[in-house]
Structure formats: structure tokens, C-alpha cells
ModelCIF file with pLDDT and N, C-alpha, C, O atoms, coordinates in Angstrom:
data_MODEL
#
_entry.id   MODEL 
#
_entity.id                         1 
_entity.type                       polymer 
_entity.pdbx_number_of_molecules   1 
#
_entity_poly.entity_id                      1 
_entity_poly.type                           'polypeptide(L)' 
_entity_poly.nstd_linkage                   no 
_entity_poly.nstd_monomer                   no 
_entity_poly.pdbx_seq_one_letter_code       
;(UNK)(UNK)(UNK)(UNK)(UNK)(UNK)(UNK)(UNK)(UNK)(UNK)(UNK)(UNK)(UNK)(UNK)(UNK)(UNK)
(UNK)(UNK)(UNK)(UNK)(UNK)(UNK)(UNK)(UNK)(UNK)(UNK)(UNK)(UNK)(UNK)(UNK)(UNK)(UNK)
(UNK)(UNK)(UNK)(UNK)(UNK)(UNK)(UNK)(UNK)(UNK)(UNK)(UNK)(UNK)(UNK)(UNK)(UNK)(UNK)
(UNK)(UNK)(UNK)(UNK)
;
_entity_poly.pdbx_seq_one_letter_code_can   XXXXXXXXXXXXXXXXXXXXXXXXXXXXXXXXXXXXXXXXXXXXXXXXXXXX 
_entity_poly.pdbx_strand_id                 A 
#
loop_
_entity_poly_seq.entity_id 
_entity_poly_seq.num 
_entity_poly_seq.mon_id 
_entity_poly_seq.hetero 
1 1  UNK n 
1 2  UNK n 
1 3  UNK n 
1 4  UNK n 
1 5  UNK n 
1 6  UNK n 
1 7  UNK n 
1 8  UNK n 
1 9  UNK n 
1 10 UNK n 
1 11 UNK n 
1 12 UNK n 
1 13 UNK n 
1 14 UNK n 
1 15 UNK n 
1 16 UNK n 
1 17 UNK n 
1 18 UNK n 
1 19 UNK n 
1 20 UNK n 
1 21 UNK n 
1 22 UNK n 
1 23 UNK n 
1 24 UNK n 
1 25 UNK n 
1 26 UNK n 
1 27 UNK n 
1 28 UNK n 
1 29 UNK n 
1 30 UNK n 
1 31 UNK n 
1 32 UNK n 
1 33 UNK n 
1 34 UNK n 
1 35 UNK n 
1 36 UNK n 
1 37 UNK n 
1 38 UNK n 
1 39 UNK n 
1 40 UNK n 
1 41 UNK n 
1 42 UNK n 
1 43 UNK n 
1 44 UNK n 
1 45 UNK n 
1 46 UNK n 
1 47 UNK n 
1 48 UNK n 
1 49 UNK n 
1 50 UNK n 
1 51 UNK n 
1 52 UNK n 
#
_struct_asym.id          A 
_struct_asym.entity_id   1 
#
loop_
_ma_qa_metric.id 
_ma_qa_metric.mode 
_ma_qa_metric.name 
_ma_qa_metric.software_group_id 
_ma_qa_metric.type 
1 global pLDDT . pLDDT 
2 local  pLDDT . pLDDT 
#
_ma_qa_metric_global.metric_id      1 
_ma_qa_metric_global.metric_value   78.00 
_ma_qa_metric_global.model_id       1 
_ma_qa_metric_global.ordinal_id     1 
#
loop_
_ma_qa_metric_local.label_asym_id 
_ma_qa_metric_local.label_comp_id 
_ma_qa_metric_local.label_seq_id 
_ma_qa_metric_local.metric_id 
_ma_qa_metric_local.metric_value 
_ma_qa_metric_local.model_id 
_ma_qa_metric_local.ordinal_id 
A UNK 1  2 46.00 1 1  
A UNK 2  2 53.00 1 2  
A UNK 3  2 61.00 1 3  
A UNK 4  2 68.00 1 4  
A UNK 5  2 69.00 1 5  
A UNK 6  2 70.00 1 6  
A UNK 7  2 74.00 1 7  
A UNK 8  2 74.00 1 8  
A UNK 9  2 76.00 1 9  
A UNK 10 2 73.00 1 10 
A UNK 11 2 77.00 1 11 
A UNK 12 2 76.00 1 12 
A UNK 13 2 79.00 1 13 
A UNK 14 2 81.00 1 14 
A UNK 15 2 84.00 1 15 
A UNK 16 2 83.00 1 16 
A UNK 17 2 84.00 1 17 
A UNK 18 2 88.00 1 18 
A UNK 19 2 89.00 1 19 
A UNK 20 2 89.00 1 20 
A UNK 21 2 93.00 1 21 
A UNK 22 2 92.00 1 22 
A UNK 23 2 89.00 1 23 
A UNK 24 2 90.00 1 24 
A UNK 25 2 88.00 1 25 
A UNK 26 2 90.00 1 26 
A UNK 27 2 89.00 1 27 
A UNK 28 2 87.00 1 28 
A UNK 29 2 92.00 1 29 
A UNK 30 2 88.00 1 30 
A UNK 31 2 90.00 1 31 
A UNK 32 2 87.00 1 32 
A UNK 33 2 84.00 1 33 
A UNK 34 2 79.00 1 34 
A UNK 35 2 80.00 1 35 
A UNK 36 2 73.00 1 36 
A UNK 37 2 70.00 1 37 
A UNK 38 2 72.00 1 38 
A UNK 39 2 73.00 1 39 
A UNK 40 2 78.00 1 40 
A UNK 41 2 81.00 1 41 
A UNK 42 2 79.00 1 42 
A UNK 43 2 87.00 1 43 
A UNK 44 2 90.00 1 44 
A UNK 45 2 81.00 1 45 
A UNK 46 2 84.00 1 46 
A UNK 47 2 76.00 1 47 
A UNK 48 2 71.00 1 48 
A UNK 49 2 65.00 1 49 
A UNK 50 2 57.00 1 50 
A UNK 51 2 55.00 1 51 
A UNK 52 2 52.00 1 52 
#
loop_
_atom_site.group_PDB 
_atom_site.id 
_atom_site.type_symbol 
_atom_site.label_atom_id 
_atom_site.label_alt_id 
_atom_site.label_comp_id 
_atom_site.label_asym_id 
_atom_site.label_entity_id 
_atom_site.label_seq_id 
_atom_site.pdbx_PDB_ins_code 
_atom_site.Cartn_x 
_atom_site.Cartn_y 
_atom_site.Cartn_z 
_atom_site.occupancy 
_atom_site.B_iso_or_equiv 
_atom_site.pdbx_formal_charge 
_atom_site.auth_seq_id 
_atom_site.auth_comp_id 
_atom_site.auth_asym_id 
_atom_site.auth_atom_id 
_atom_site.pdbx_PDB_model_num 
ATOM 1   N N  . UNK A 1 1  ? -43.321 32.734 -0.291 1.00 46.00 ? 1  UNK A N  1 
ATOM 2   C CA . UNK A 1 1  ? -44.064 32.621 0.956  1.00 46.00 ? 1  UNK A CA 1 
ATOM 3   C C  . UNK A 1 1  ? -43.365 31.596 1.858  1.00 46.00 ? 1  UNK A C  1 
ATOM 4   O O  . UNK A 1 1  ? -43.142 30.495 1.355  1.00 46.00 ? 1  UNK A O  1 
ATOM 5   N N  . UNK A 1 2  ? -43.013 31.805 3.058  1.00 53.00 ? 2  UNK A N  1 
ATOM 6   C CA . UNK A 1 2  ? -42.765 31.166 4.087  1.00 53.00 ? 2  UNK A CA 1 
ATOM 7   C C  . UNK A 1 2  ? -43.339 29.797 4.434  1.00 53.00 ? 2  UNK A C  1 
ATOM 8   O O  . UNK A 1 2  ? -44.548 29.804 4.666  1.00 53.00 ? 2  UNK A O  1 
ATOM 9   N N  . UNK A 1 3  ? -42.766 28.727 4.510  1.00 61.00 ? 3  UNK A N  1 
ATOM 10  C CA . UNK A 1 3  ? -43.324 27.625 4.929  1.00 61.00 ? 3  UNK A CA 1 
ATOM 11  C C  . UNK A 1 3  ? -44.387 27.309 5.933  1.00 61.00 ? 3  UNK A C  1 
ATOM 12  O O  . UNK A 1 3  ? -45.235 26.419 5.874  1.00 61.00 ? 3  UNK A O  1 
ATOM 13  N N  . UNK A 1 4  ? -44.127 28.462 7.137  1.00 68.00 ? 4  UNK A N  1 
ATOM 14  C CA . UNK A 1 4  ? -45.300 28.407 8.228  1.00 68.00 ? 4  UNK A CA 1 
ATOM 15  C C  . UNK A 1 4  ? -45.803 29.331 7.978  1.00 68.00 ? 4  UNK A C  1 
ATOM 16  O O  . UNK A 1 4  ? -45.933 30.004 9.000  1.00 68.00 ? 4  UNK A O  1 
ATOM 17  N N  . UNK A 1 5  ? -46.413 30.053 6.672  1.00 69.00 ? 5  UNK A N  1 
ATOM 18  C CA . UNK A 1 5  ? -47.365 30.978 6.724  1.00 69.00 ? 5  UNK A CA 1 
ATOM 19  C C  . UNK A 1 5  ? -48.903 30.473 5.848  1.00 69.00 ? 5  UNK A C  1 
ATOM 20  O O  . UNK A 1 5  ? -48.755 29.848 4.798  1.00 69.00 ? 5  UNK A O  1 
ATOM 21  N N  . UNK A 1 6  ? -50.409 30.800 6.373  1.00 70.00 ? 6  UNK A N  1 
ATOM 22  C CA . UNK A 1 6  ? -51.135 30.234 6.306  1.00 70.00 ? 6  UNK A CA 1 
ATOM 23  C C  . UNK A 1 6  ? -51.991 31.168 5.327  1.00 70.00 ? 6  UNK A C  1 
ATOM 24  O O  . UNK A 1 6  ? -51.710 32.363 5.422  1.00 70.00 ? 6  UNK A O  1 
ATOM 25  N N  . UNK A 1 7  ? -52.599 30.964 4.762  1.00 74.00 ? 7  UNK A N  1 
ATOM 26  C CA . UNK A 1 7  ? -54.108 31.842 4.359  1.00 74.00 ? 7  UNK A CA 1 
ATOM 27  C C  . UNK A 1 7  ? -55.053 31.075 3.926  1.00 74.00 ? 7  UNK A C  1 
ATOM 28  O O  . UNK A 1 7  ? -54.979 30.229 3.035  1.00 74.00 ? 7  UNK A O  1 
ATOM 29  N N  . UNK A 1 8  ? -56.338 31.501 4.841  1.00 74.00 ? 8  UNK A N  1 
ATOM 30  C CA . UNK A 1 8  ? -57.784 30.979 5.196  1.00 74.00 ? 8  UNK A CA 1 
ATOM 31  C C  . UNK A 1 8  ? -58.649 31.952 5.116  1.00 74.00 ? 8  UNK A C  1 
ATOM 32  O O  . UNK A 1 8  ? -58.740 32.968 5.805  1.00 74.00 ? 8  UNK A O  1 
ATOM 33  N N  . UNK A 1 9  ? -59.242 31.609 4.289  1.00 76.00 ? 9  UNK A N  1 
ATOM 34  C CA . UNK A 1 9  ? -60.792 32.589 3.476  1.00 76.00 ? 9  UNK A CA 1 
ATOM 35  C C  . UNK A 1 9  ? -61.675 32.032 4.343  1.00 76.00 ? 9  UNK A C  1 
ATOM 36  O O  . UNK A 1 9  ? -61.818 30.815 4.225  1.00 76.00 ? 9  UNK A O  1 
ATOM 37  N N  . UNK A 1 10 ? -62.729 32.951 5.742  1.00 73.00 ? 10 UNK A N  1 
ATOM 38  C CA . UNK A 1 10 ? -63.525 32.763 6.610  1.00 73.00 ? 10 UNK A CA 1 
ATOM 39  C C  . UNK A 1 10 ? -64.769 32.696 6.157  1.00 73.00 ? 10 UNK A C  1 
ATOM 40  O O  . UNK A 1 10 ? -65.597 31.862 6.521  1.00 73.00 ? 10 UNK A O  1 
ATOM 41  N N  . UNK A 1 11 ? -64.949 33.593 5.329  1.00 77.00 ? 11 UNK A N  1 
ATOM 42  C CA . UNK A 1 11 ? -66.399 33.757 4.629  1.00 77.00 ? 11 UNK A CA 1 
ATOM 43  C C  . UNK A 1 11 ? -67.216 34.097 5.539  1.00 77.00 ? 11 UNK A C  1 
ATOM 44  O O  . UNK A 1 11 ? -68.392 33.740 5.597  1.00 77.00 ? 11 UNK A O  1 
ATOM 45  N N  . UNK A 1 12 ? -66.461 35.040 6.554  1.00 76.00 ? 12 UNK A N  1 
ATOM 46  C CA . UNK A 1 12 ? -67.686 36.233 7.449  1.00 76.00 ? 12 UNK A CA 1 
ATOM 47  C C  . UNK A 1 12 ? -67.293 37.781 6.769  1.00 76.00 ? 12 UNK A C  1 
ATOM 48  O O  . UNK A 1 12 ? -66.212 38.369 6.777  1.00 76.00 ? 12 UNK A O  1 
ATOM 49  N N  . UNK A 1 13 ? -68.900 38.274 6.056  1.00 79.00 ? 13 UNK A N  1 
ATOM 50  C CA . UNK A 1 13 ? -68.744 39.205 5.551  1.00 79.00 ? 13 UNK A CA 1 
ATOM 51  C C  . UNK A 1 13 ? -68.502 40.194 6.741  1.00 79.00 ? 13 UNK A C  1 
ATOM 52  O O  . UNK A 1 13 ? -68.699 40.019 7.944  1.00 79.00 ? 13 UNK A O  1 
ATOM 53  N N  . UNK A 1 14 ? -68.049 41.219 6.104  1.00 81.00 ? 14 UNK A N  1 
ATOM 54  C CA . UNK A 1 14 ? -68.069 42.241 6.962  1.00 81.00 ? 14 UNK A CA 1 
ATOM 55  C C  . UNK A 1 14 ? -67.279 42.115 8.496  1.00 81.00 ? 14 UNK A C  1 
ATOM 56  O O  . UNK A 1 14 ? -67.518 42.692 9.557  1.00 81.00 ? 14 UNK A O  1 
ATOM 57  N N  . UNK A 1 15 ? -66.264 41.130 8.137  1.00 84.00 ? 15 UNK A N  1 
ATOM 58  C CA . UNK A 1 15 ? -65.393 41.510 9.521  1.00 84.00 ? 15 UNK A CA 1 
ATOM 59  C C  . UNK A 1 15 ? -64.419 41.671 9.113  1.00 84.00 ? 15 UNK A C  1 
ATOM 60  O O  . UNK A 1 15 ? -64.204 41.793 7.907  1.00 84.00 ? 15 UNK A O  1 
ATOM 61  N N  . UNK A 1 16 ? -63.531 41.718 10.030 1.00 83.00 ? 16 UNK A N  1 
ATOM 62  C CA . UNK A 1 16 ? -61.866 41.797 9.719  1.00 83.00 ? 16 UNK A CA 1 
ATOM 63  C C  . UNK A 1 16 ? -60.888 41.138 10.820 1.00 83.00 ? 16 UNK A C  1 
ATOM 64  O O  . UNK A 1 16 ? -61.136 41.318 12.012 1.00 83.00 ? 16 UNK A O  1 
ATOM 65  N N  . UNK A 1 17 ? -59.979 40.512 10.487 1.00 84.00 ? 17 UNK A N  1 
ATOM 66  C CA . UNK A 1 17 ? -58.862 39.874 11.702 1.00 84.00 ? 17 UNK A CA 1 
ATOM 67  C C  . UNK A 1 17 ? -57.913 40.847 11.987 1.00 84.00 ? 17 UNK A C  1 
ATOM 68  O O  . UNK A 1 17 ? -57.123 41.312 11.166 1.00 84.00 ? 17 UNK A O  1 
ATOM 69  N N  . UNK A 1 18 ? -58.033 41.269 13.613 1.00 88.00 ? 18 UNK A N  1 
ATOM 70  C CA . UNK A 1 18 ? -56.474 42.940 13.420 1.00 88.00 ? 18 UNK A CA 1 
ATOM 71  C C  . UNK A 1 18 ? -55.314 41.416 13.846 1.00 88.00 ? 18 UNK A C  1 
ATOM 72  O O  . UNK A 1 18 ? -54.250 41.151 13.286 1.00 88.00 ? 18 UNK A O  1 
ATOM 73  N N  . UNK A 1 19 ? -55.804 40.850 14.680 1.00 89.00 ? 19 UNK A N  1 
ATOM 74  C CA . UNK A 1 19 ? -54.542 39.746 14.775 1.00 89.00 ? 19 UNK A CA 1 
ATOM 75  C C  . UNK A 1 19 ? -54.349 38.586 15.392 1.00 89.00 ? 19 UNK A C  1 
ATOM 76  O O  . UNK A 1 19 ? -55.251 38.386 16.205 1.00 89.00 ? 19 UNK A O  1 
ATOM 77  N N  . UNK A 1 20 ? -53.650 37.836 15.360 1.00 89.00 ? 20 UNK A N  1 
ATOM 78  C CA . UNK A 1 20 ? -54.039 36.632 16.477 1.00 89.00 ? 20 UNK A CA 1 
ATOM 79  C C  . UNK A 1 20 ? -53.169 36.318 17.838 1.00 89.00 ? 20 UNK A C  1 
ATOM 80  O O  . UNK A 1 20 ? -52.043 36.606 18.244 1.00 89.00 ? 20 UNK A O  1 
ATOM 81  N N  . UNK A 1 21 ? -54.219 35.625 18.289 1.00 93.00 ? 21 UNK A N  1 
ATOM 82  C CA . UNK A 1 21 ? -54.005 35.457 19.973 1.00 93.00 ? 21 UNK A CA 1 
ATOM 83  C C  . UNK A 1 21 ? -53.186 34.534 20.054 1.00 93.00 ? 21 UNK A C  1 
ATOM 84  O O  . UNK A 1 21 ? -52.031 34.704 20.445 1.00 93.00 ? 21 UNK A O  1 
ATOM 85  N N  . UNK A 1 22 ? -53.749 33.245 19.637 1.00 92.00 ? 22 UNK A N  1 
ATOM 86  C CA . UNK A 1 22 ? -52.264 32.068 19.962 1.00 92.00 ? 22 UNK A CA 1 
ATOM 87  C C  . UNK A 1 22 ? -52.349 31.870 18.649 1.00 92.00 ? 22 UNK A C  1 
ATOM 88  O O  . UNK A 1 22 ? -53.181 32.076 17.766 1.00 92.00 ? 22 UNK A O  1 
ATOM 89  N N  . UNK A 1 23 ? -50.729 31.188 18.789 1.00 89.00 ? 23 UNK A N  1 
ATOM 90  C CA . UNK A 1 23 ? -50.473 30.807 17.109 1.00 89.00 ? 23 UNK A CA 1 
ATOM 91  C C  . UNK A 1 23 ? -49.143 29.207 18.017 1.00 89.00 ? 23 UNK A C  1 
ATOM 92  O O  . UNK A 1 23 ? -47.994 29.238 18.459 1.00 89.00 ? 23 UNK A O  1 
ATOM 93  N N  . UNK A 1 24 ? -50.283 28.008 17.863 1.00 90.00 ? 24 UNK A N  1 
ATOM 94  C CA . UNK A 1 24 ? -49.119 27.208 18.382 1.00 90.00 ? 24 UNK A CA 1 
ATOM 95  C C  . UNK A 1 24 ? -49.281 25.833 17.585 1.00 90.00 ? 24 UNK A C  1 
ATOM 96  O O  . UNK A 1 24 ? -50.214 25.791 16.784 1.00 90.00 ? 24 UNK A O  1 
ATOM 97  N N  . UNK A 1 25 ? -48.576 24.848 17.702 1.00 88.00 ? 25 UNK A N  1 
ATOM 98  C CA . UNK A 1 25 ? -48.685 23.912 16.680 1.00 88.00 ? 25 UNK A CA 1 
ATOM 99  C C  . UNK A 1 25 ? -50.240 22.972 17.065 1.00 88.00 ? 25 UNK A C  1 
ATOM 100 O O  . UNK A 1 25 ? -50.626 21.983 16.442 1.00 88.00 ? 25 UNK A O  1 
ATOM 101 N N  . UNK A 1 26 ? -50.935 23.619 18.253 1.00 90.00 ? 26 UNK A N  1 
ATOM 102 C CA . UNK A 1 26 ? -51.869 22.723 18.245 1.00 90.00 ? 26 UNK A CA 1 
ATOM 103 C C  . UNK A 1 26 ? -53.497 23.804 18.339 1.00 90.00 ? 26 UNK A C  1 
ATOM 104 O O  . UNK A 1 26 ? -54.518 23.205 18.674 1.00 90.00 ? 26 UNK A O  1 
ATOM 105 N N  . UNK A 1 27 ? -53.550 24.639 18.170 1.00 89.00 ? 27 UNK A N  1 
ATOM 106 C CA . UNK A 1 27 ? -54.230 25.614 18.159 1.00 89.00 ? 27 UNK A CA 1 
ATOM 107 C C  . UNK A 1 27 ? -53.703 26.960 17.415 1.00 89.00 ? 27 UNK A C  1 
ATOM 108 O O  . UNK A 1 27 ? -52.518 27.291 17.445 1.00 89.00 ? 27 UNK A O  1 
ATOM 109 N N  . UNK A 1 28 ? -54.773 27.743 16.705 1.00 87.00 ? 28 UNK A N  1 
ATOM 110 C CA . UNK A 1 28 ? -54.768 29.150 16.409 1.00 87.00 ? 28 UNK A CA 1 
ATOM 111 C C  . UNK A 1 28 ? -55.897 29.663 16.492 1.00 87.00 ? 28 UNK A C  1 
ATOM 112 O O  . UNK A 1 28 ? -56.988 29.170 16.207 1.00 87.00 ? 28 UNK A O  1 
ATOM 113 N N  . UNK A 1 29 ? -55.530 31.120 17.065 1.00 92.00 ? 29 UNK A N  1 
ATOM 114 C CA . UNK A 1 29 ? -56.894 31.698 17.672 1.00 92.00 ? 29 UNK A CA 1 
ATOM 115 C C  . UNK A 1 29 ? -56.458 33.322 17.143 1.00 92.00 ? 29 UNK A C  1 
ATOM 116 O O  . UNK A 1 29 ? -55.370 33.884 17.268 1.00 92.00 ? 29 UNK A O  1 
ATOM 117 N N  . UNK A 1 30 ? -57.391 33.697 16.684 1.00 88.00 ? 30 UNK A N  1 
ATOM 118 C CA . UNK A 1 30 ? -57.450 35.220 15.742 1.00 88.00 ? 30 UNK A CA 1 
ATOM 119 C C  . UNK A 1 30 ? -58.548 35.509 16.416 1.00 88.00 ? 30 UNK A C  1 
ATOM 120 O O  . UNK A 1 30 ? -59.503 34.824 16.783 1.00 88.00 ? 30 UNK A O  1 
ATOM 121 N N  . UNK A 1 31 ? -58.068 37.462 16.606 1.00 90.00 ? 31 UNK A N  1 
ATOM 122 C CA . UNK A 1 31 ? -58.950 38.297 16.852 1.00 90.00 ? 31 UNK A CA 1 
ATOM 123 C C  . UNK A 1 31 ? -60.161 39.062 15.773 1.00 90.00 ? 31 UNK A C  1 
ATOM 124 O O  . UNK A 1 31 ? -59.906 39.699 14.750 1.00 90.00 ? 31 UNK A O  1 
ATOM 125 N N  . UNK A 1 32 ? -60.890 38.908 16.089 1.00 87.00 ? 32 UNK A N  1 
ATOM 126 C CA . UNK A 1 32 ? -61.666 39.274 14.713 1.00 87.00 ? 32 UNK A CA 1 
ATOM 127 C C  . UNK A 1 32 ? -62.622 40.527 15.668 1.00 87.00 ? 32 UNK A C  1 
ATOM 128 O O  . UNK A 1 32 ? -62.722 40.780 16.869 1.00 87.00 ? 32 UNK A O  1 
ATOM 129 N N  . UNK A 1 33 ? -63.332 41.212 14.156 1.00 84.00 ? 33 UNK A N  1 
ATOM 130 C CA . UNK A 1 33 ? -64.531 42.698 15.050 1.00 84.00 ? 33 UNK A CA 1 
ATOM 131 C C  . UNK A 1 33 ? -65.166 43.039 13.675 1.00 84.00 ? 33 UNK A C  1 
ATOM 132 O O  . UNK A 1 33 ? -64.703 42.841 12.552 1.00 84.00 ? 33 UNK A O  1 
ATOM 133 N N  . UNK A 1 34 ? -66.380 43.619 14.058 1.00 79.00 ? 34 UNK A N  1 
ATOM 134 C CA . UNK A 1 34 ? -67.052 43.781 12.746 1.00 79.00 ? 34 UNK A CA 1 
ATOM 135 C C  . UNK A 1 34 ? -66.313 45.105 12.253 1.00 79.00 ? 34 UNK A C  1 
ATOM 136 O O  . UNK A 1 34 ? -65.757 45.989 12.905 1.00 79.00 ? 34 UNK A O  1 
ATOM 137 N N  . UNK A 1 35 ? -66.486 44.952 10.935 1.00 80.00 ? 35 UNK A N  1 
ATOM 138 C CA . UNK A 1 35 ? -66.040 46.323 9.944  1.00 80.00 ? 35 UNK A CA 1 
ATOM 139 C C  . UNK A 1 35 ? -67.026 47.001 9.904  1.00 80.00 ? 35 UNK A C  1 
ATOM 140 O O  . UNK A 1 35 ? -66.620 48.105 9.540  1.00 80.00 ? 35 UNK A O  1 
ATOM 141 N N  . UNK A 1 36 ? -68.690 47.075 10.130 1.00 73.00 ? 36 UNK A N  1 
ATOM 142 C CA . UNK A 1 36 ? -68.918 48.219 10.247 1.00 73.00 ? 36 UNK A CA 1 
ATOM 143 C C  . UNK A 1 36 ? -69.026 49.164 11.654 1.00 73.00 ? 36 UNK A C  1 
ATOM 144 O O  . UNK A 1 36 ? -68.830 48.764 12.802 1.00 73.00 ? 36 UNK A O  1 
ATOM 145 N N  . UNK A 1 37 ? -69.379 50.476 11.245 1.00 70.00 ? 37 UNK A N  1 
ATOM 146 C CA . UNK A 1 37 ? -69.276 51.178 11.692 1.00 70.00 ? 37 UNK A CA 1 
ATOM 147 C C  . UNK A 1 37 ? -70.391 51.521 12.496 1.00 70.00 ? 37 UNK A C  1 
ATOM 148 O O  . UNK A 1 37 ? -70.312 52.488 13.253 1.00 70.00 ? 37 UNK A O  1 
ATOM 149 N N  . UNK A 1 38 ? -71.566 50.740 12.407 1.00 72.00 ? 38 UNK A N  1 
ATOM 150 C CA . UNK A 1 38 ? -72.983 50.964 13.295 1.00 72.00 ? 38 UNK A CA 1 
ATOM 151 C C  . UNK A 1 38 ? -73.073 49.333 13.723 1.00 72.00 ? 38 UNK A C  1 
ATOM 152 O O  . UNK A 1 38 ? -72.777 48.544 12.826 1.00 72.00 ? 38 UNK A O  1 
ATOM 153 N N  . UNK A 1 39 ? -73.379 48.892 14.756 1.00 73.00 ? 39 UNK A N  1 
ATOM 154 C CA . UNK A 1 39 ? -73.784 47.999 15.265 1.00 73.00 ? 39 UNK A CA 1 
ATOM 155 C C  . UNK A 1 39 ? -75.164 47.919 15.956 1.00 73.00 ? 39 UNK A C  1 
ATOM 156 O O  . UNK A 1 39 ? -75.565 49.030 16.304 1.00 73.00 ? 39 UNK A O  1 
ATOM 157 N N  . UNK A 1 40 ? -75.919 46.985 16.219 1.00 78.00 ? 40 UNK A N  1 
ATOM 158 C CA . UNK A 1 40 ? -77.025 46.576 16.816 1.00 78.00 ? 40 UNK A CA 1 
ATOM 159 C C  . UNK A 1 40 ? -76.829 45.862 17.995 1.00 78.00 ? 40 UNK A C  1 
ATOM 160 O O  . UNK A 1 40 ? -76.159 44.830 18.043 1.00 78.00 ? 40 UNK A O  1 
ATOM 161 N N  . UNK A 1 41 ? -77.375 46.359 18.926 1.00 81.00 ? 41 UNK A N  1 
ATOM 162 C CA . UNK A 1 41 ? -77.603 45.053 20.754 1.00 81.00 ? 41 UNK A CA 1 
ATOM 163 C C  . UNK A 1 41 ? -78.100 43.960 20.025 1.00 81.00 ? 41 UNK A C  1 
ATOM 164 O O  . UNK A 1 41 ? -78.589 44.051 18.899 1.00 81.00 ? 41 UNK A O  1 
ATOM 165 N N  . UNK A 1 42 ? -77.977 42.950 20.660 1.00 79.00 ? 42 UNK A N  1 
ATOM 166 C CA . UNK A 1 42 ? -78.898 41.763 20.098 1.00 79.00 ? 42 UNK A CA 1 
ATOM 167 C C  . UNK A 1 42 ? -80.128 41.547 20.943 1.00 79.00 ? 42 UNK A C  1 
ATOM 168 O O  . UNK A 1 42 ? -80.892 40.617 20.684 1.00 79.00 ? 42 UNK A O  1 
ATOM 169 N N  . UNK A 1 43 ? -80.286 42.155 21.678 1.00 87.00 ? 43 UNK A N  1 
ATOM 170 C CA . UNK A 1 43 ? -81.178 42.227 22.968 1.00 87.00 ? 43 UNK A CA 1 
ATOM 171 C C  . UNK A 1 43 ? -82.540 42.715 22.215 1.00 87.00 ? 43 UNK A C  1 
ATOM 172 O O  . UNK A 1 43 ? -83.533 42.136 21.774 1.00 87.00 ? 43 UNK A O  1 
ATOM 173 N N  . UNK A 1 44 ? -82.018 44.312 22.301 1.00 90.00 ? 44 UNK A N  1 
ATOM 174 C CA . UNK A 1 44 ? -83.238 45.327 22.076 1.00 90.00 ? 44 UNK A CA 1 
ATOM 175 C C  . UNK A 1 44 ? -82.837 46.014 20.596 1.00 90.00 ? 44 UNK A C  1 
ATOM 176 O O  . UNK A 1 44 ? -83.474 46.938 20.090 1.00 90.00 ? 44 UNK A O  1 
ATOM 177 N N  . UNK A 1 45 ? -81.799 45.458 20.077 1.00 81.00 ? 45 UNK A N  1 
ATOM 178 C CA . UNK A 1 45 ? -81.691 45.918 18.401 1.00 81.00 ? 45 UNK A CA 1 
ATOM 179 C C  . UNK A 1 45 ? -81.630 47.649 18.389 1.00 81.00 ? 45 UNK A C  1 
ATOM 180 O O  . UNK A 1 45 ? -82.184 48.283 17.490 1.00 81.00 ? 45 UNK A O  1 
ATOM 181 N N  . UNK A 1 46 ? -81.098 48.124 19.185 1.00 84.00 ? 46 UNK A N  1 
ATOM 182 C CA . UNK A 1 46 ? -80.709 49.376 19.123 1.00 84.00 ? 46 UNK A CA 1 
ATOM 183 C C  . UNK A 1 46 ? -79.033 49.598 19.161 1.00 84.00 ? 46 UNK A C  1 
ATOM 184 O O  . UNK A 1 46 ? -78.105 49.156 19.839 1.00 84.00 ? 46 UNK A O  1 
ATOM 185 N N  . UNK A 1 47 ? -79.210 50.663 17.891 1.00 76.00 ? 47 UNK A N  1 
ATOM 186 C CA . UNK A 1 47 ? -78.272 51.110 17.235 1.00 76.00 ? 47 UNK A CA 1 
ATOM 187 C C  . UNK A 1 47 ? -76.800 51.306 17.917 1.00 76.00 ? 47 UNK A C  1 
ATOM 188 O O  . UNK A 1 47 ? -76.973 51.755 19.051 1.00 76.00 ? 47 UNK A O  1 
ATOM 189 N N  . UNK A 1 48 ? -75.667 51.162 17.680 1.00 71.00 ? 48 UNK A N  1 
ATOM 190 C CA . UNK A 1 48 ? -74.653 51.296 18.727 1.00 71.00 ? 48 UNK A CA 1 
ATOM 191 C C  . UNK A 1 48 ? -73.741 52.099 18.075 1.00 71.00 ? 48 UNK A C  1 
ATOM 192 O O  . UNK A 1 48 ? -73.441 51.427 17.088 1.00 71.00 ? 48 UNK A O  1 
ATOM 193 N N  . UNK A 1 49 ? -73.155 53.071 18.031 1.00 65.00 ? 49 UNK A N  1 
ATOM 194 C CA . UNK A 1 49 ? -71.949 53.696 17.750 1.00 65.00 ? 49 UNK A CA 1 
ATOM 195 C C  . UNK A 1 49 ? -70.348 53.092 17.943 1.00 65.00 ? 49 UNK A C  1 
ATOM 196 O O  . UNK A 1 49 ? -69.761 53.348 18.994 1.00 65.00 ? 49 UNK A O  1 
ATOM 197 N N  . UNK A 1 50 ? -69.712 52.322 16.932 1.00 57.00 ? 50 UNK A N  1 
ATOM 198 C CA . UNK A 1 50 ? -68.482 51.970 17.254 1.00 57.00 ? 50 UNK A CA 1 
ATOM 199 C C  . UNK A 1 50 ? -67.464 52.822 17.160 1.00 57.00 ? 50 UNK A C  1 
ATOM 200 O O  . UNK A 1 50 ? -67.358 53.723 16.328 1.00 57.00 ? 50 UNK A O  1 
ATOM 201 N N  . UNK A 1 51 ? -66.510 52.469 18.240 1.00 55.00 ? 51 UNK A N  1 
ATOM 202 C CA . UNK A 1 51 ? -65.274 53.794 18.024 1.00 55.00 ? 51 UNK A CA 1 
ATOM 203 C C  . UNK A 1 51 ? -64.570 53.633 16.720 1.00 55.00 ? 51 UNK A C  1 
ATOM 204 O O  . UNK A 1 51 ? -64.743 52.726 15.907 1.00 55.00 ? 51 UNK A O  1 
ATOM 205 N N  . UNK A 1 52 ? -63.643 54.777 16.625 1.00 52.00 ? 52 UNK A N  1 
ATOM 206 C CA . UNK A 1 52 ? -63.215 54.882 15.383 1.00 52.00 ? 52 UNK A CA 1 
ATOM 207 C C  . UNK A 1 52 ? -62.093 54.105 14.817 1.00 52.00 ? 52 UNK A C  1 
ATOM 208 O O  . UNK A 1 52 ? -61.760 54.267 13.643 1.00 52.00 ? 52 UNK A O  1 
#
């Protein structure tokens, strides 16, 4: 393994990182989205269809 390579266990179920945004010696910022496939508004808690 590479000297500047990192791994960090988030402990948010059910998401996934596709990749990150900045990667600099004073910040890192990862894109994250839920893994499932039905989502809820937080509003009115109705059901949402995510794309594929």
C-alpha cells in the first residue's frame, strides 16, 4: 500500500463513497449517496424512486 493511501471505516450503514471531491493536505471531502434503492422526503415521508 502506498504511503498516501488512507482507509476509514464511516460506520454509515447503507451508503457508499463513488468518490472524492478534494483530496489536499489540509482537507478531504468524499462524495457519498445512499445504497438503497427507495428513499423517503424527510418532509412528508413519501416514498422516492432512486435512479438506477
Amino acid at each position: 500500500m502506498a504511503s498516501d493511501v488512507m482507509s476509514v471505516r464511516l460506520h454509515l450503514s447503507q451508503m457508499r463513497v463513488p468518490g472524492v471531491v478534494e483530496d489536499t493536505p489540509s482537507a478531504l471531502v468524499a462524495s457519498v449517496e445512499s445504497a438503497l434503492r427507495r428513499l423517503r422526503c424527510r418532509l412528508c415521508r413519501f416514498r422516492l424512486s432512486q435512479g438506477p
